[in-house]
C-alpha positions, -999 to +999 in steps of 0.1 A: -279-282+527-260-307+545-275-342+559-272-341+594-287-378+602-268-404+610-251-422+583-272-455+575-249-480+559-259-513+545-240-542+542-253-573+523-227-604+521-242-632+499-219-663+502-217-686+470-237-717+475-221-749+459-251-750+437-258-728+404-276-692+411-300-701+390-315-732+405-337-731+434-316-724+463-311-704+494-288-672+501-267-678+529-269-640+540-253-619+567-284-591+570-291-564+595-322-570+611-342-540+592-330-549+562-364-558+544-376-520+563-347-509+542-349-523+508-385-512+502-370-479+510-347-473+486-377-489+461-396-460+478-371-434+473-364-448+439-399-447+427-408-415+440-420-385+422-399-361+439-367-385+440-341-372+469-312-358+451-280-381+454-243-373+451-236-392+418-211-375+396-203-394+366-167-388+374-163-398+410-178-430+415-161-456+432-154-489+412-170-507+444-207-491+438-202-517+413-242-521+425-245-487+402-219-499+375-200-467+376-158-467+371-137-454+394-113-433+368-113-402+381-091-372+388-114-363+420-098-375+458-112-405+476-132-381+496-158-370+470-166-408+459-201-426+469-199-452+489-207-487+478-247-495+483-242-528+485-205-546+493-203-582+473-184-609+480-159-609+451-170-647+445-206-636+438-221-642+404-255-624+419-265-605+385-282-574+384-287-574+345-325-570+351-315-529+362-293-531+331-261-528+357-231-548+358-223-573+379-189-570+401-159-566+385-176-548+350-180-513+350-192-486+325-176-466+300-184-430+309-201-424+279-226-451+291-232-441+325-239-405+311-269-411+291-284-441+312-312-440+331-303-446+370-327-453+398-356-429+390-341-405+372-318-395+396-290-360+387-261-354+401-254-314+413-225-309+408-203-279+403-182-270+372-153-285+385-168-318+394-173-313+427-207-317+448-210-286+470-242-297+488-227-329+504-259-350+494-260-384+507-255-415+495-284-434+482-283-456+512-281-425+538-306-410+521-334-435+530-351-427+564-367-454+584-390-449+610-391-467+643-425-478+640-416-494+605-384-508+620-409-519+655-438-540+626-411-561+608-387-568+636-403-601+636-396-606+599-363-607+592-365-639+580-379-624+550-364-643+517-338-613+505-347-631+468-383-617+472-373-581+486-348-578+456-372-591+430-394-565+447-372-543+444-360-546+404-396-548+397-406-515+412-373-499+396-385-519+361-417-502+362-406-467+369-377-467+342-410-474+318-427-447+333-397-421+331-385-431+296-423-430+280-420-394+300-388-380+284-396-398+251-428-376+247-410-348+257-381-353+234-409-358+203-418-327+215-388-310+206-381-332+169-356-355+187-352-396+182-340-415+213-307-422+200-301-387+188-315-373+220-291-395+240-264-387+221-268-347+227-276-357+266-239-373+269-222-346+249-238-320+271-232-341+304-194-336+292-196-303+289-210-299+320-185-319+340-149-326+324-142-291+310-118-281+330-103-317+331-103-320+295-083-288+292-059-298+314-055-334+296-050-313+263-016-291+282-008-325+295-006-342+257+016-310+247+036-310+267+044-345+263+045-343+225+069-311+232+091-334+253+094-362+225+095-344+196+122-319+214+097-290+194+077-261+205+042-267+192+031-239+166+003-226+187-013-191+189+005-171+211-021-170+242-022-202+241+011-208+240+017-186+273-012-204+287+011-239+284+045-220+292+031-213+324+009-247+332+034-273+341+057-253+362+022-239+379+013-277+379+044-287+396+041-260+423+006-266+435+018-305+434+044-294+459+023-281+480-001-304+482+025-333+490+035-309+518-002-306+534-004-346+530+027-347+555+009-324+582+037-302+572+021-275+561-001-251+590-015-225+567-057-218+572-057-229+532-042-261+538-075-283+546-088-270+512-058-270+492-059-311+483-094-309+468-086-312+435-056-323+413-031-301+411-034-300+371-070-287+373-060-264+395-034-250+373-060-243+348-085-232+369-062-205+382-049-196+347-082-192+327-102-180+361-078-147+358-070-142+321-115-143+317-112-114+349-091-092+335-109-098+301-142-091+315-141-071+349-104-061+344-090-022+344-065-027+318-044-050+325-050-050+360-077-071+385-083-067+421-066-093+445-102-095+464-119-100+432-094-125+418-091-148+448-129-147+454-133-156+417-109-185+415-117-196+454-154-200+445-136-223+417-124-246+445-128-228+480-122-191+491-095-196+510-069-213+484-077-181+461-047-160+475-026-188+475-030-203+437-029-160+427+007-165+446+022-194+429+007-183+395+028-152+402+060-171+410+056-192+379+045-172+351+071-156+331+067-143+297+096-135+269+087-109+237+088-122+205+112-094+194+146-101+173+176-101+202+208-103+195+224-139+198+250-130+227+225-111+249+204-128+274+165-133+272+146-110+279+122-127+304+098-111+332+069-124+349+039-124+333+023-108+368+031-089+394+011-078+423+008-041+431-012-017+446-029+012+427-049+046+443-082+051+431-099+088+436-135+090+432-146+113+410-179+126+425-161+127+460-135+140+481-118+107+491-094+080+473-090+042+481-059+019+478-063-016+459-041-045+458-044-053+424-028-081+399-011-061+373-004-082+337+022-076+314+013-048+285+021-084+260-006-099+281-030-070+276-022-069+242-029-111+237-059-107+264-083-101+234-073-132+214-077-151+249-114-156+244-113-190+217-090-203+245-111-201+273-129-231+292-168-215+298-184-243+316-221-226+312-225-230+278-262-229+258-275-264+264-276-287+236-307-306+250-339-291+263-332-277+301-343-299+333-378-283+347-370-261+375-387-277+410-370-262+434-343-231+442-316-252+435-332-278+413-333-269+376-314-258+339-285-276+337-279-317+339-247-312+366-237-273+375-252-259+401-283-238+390-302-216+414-339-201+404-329-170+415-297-146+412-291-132+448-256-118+451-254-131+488-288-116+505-296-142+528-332-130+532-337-131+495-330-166+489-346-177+522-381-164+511-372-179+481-364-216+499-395-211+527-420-205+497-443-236+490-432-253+459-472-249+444-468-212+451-439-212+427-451-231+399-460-206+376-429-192+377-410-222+375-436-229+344-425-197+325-391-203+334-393-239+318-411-222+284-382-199+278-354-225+285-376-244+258-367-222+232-344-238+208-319-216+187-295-219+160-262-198+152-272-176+114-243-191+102-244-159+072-245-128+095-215-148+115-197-149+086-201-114+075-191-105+116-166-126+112-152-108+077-157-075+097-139-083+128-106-096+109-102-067+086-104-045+110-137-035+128-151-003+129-184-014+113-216-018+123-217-023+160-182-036+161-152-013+178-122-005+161-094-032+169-069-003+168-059+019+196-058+056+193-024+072+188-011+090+221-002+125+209+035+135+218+044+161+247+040+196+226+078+213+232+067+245+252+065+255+287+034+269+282+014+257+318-022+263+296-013+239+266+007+211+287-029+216+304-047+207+272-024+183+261-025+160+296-063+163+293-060+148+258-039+122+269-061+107+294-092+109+278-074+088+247-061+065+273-100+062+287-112+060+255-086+031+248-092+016+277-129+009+269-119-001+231-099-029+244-129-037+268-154-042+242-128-062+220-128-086+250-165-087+247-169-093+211-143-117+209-162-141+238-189-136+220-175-144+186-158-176+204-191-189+219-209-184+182-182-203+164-189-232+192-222-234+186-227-227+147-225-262+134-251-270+159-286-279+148-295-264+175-293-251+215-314-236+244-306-211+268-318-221+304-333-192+325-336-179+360-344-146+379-330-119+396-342-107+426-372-085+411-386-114+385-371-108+357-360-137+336-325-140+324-307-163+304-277-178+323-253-180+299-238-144+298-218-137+265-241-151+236-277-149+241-308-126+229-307-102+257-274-089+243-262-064+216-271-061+181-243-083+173-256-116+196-292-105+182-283-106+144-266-139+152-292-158+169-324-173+151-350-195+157-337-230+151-372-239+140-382-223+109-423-215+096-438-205+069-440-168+066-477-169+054-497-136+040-492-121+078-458-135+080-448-113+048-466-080+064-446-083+099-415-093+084-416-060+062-426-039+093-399-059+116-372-048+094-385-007+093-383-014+129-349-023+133-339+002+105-356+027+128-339+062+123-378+078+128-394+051+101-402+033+133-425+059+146-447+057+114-478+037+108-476-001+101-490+012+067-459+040+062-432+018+075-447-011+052-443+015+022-408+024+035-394-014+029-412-015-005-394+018-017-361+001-005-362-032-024-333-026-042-314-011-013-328-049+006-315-069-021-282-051-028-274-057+010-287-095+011-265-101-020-230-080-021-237-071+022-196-054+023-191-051-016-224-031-026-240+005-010-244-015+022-278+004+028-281-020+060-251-001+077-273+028+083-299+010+104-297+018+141-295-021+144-277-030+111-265-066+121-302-077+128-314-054+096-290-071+076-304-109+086-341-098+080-327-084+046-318-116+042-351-132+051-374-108+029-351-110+002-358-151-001-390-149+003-398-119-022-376-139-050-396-167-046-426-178-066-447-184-041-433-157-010-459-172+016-444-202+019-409-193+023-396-207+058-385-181+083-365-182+111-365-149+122-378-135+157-400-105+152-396-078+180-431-065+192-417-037+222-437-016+248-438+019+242-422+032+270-432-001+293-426+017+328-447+044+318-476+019+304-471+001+341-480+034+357-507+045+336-525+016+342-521+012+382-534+052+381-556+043+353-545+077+341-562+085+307-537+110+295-506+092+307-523+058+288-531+083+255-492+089+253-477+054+258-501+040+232-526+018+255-554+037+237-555+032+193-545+061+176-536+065+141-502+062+147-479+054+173-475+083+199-440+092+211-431+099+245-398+110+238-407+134+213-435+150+234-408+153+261-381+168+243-410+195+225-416+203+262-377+208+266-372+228+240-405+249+251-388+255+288-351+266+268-365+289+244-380+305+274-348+302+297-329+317+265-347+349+266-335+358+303-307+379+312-276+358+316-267+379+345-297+372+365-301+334+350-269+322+341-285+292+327-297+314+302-262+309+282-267+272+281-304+274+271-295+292+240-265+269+234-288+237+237-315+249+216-299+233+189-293+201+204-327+191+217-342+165+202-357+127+209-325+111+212-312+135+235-340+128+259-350+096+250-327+076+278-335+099+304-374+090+298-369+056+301-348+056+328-374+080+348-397+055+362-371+028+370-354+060+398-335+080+378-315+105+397-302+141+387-266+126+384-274+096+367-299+122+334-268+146+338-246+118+332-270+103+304-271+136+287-237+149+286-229+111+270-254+121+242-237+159+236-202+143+237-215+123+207-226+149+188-190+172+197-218+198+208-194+215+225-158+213+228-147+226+265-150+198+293-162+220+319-187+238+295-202+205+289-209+195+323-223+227+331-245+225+302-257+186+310-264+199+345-288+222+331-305+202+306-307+172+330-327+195+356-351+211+328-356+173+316-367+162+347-392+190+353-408+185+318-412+145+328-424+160+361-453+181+339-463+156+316-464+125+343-479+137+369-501+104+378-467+084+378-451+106+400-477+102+422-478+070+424-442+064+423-437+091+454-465+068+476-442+033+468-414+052+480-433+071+510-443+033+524-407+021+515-392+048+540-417+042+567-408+003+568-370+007+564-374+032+590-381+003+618-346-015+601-370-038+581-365-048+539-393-040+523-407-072+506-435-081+488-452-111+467-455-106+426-483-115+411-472-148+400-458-157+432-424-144+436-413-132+471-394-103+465-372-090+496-346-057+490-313-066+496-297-030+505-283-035+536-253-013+553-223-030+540-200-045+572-159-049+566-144-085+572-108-091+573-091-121+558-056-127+564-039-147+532-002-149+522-012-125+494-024-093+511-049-088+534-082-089+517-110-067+530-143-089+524-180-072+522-207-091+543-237-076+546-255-063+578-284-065+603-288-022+592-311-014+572-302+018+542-334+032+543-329+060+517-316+032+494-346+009+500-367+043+496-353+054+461-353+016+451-388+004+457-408+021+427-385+010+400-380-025+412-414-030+420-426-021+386-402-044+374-412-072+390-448-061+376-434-062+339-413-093+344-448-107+354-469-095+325-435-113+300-438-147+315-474-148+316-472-139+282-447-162+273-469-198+291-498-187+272-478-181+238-462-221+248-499-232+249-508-220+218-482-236+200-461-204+196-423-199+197-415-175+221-386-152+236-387-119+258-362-093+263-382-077+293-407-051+275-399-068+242-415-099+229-404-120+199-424-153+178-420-159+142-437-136+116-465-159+109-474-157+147-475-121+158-507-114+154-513-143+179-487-129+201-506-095+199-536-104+210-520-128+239-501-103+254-530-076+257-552-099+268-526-109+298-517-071+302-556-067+312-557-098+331-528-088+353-543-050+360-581-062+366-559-074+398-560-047+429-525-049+429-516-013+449-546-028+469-528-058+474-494-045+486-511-021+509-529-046+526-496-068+527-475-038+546-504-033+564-505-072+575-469-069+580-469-040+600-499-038+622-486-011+643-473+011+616-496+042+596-492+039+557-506+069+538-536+067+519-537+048+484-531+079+453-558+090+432-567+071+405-582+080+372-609+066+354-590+053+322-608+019+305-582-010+304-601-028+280-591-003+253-554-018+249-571-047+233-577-025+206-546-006+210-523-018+176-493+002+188-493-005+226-465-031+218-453-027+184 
């Protein structure tokens, strides 16, 4: 979004009179004519609620804004600077001092432009990289002036400039009051001073905006200290590669770039290839690649497409290829092995490009790749990378900016979008068209859960920590060591080189994915040892295209594994109270699990008290004693709540020990309770818990009984007629909750056969169920097919209403139309599946074959698609209504989807808020609703009839004590 006016410039020369400035005197001025039009504004513009967004990065002003006080040291070209609002005559002494500015000549330190108030609040959007990818204007371009404003005061102009700019600093005056009095309540709000909330607003302001340019000052002052000290610095060895290969990268893209400035240089990257300084891109390129192949990597090898996309949305797409290019011609790597004096080095490049064939295993067809191959060194230092990488979106260390618009939100400087849309054009256009007041609800629950402040649990990091260097293996964490290839058996045998080449590969997959999640833990572990001396951090939010909230930093943050989990705590603490104690005792049989979870609040309570020494053993000695917690199905976050009980049971009065820890209250089965309550299905409710039973019912276990009912009868056939009847008696064995449980959950978010056969034969490869490959499938097959006809029998409401959603979802797609529809907060929701089109780039790489999306519609892709997503725009509803209520109550909040956390002394609160918004959200005719809407949409179109629904009483989940639990 791109001004298209006419640039407005304005030019005010004040000449020096003989006489003091501060005498009465006149300005000899050089004005334009609608000057005074002008001034009042920029006070208009200033003052205003909604300010217009302004280019201002705190690292690319221009020492002539000197009007705004900002420096001019900056790595950024001359084309990214503002331009000056006002030029001065260098002789002027005209002081601005009232704004708190300098006058010309004086400028800021960047550490005092950062946290200072400018014009109304005004925030730079600019990308990690320091650049401004929206082109905002300037403040002077941004102010419009009508012709009928310009028409009135034509005969004005003699208008003392004195009394417009005393005007003007009195109307800014007023509005810095009003905007500090603002953020100073909502700082008290959070237990922050002033001064200490500045302080964290300039810190995160730098992380924002210099952390690539602080990275590359760091190689810079190495390599210097290298050159005088005539010494290789002792630094770990990724780092070490990463400076080996930065200045001659440096010196490459330097080349270059003095090549374009001559006009000697044609190529289609050339306009884009000067953007930045040659140092930042170095880095950029070098860490942009290393974090691919860490995180979306085959190993050791990432896709050219992937790569230059990645590292051009760094800078531009078209200098992608290139940078991947020089990096390639630059990087070289030597092994640290013992050679023998009189040989030469042993030095290769670090990267080479290639091409690889990948077959498809579920069809007859294979693809070529241009890929970027690393060194086996590399892959080896990959997962030592992580400490060493620059991760712009980090958790924020100051409360996030209220979202207001699709692009105006979260973080101070990066570019932050309400919604995650992957490129569908439609999506993010409902998204922009939608009135602002329409969105405010959402916006408001995405503001409570960026409000959320957390704090690192600096024992469980330590214990991780202790874990991860000895080894692994524990817990949650993989093994840091690879599996042993097995040597080539010495036989000509065709049956066991068969066996043995089978073996092979699957170690080498199974390696493959060791050294994947090592990547993962290690960014992980980086992030946490960032942030653990904090007092405290928050984790800004958006959407994806459904509703669902999301945190947008991706590595360390609650919706993660049991690691990030067992890591993360409230960074405000309560006292755990009488109720506190009771849910803090149930939390931790819940996270033990291992079927305590599925007894009453009463059993699981006696569970925890019959453990007490097993709790205290593991909060005191956690790797020295029986480590009881390592048998909980989530033994990181076990082991922090063994922690937490443990203090508050030792001491003399338990109630008033301070707690920290989020207690998890999940849905039971949350699709399914979606669906029972749109079909107000009585038995469907009765088995996801919305009615009150004694104890919780289990879905899962009610499925896999009906499993095993269908095998035992499938086992009694004659394998002849029913070959499935082998399988059936071989399963028998095997069926239990677990093995069904994924397959359940997965049912009413659009399962397919492949996907449960896929799910199951993961769970029987587990248990080494059975040894032969081909057995295995042929067995998942079967019990994939059987699970899905016992969900089928038990469900039949759900299906029902998940085969109408799709039955309107093929009759829209079917006229080449998305289908869309508005949640119940607000949301426009438009499917993105579209028929995928091929565009060709040619770069001096390869040539990369780019995805754009279509004008055709997949319409057995929007079909399959619409239940699942629509109930989960339905659920992600139901979590942020939750969560604005819990904020208004004075609760802490956080939600992983279908699971909802607060501190023990507040769940009961939470209980009863989140059952009371469950009922408020279905007493809504929503299926009424969206027919109605296709029916708007679609006047000439037939929809089929709405599905019968039963007559089950949703007033009863208020009563319900296990419907989240």
């Amino acid at each position: 979004m791109s001004s298209c006016k006419t640039p407005l410039s304005l030019s005010i020369k004040i000449e020096q009179p003989k006489i003091p400035l501060g005498n009465s005197a006149a300005f000899v001025v050089n004005l334009p004519k609608n000057s005074p039009v002008m001034l009042r504004e920029i006070v208009k513009q200033a003052t205003s609620k909604s300010p217009t967004k302004l280019s201002l990065n705190p690292q690319s002003f221009s020492r002539t804004c000197s009007f705004l006080g900002f420096s001019q040291d900056s790595t950024f070209p001359e084309k990214f600077k503002c331009r000056p609002l006002f030029e001065l005559n260098s002789s002027s002494n005209f002081c601005f001092s009232e704004l708190g500015l300098r006058k010309f000549g004086e400028v800021f330190t960047r550490d005092e432009v950062v946290g200072r108030p400018i014009l109304s609040g005004v925030r730079s959007q600019v990308n990690a990289y320091g650049l401004c990818p929206k082109s905002y204007a300037s403040v002077a371009e941004a102010v419009a002036v009508s012709p009928t404003d310009v028409g009135e005061d034509y005969n004005n102009v003699n208008v003392s400039l004195a009394d417009e700019v005393q005007e003007l600093l009195s109307e800014v005056k007023k509005e810095d009051r009003k905007q500090y009095c603002q953020r100073w309540r909502q700082q008290s709000a959070h237990g922050m001073g002033k001064q200490k909330y500045q302080a964290l607003r300039r810190r995160q302001a730098r992380i924002e905006t210099e952390a690539w340019e602080q990275a590359a000052k760091e190689y810079k002052e190495l390599l210097m200290d290298m050159c005088e000290q005539k010494l290789a610095p002792n630094l770990p060895y990724v780092k070490s590669l990463f400076l080996g290969w930065f200045g001659p990268l440096r010196d490459k893209i330097a080349a270059e770039q003095e090549l374009i400035r001559k006009g000697k240089s044609k190529a289609g990257y050339a306009k884009y290839f000067d953007h930045l300084p040659a140092d930042m891109m170095s880095i950029i390129t070098m860490h942009k690649l290393m974090g691919l192949l860490m995180t979306g990597g085959e190993h050791g090898c990432a896709r050219v497409v992937q790569a230059a996309c990645m590292i051009g949305d760094a800078i531009e797409q078209e200098v992608g290829s290139r940078l991947i290019e020089l990096l390639l011609q630059t990087a070289y790597i030597q092994p640290p092995v013992d050679q023998l004096a009189d040989s030469p080095p042993d030095i290769r490049p670090a990267f080479i490009h290639t091409c690889i064939t990948v077959r498809k295993e579920t069809k007859n067809f294979s693809r070529r790749y241009g890929v970027i191959q690393c060194d086996p060194l590399i892959i080896k230092g990959l997962e030592r990378t992580a400490r060493h990488m620059v991760i712009p979106y980090m958790p924020m260390l100051v409360p996030p900016v209220k979202w207001t618009g699709y692009d105006r939100g979260a973080h101070l400087y990066l570019p932050s979008y309400v919604m995650r849309t992957h490129g569908a054009r439609q999506q993010s256009e409902a998204v922009k068209r939608a009135p602002r007041k329409q969105l405010e609800p959402v916006f408001e629950a995405l503001d409570t859960l960026g409000s959320t402040k957390w704090r690192v649990n600096k024992r469980v990091l330590g214990i991780i920590d202790r874990i991860w260097a000895s080894g692994g293996c524990l817990g949650d964490l993989v093994d840091r060591n690879d599996i042993h290839l097995p040597e080539q058996p010495d036989t000509e045998d065709e049956a066991l080189l068969k066996k043995w080449k089978w073996k092979v590969q699957s170690i080498k997959k199974e390696n493959r994915e060791r050294h994947s999640q090592r990547c993962d833990i290690e960014l992980k572990l980086a992030v946490a040892r960032r942030m653990k001396e904090e007092e405290g951090f928050f984790y800004p939010h958006n959407l994806d295209f459904r509703g669902r909230a999301y945190p947008m930093h991706p590595h360390l943050n609650h919706l993660g594994s049991d690691i990030c989990r067992g890591i993360l705590e409230f960074a405000e603490g309560r006292p755990l109270g009488k109720l506190g104690l009771h849910w803090l005792k149930i939390h931790l049989a819940n996270l033990f699990a291992n079927g305590v979870d599925k007894l009453s609040h009463e059993g699981r309570i006696s569970f925890v008290e019959n453990h007490l020494d097993d709790i205290f053993d593991s909060a005191d000695r956690p790797l020295e004693g029986k480590c009881w917690w390592l048998k909980a199905e989530d033994p990181f976050q076990c082991l922090a709540a063994c922690i937490n009980l443990s203090e508050a049971l030792r001491s003399p009065s338990p109630e008033t020990t301070i707690s920290h820890i989020p207690v998890h209250q999940d849905g039971s089965c949350n699709g399914l309770q979606h669906y029972a309550a749109l079909g107000r299905d009585k038995l469907g409710a009765t088995t996801v818990n919305l009615v009150a039973g004694e104890k919780p019912g289990d879905v899962y276990s009610g499925i896999a009984a009906r499993v095993l009912e269908i095998m035992k009868s499938d086992a009694l056939k004659d394998p002849a007629v029913f070959p499935d009847a082998l399988h059936a008696r071989a399963l028998i064995s095997q069926v239990d909750r677990k093995l069904v449980k994924q397959t359940v959950m997965t049912s009413v978010y659009g399962v397919t056969y492949v996907g449960a056969r896929d799910q199951i034969k993961r769970r029987l490869k587990e248990r080494d169920a059975i040894a032969d490959d081909a057995e295995l499938f042929s067995a998942a097959c079967y019990a994939a097919k059987t699970t899905l006809t016992a969900l089928g029998q038990m469900f039949e409401a759900a299906r029902s209403i998940m085969s109408w959603l799709g039955d309107c979802a093929k009759i829209i797609a079917s006229e080449n139309q998305p289908v869309q529809w508005t949640t119940p907060l607000g949301l426009p929701v438009v499917q993105p599946y579209r028929k995928v089109g091929r565009h060709l780039v040619k770069t001096s790489l390869q040539i990369l074959t780019l995805q754009r999306e279509t004008e055709k519609i997949m319409v057995k892709r929007q079909r399959t698609a619409f239940p699942p997503n629509f109930v989960h725009s339905l659920d992600g509803s139901h979590m942020m209504m939750t969560a604005v209520a819990c904020k208004k109550a004075g609760l802490n909040f956080a939600g992983v989807h279908d699971s909802y956390w607060t501190h023990a002394c507040d769940v009961d609160k939470m209980n009863r808020i989140l059952r009371e918004k469950f009922v408020e959200l279905y007493d809504a005719p929503i299926l009424e609703n969206l027919l109605k809407s296709f029916e708007e949409s679609f006047p000439s179109l037939s929809f089929p009839p709405l599905p019968e629904r039963g007559d089950f009483d949703l007033r009863d989940v208020l009563d319900s004590p296990y419907f989240f639990n």
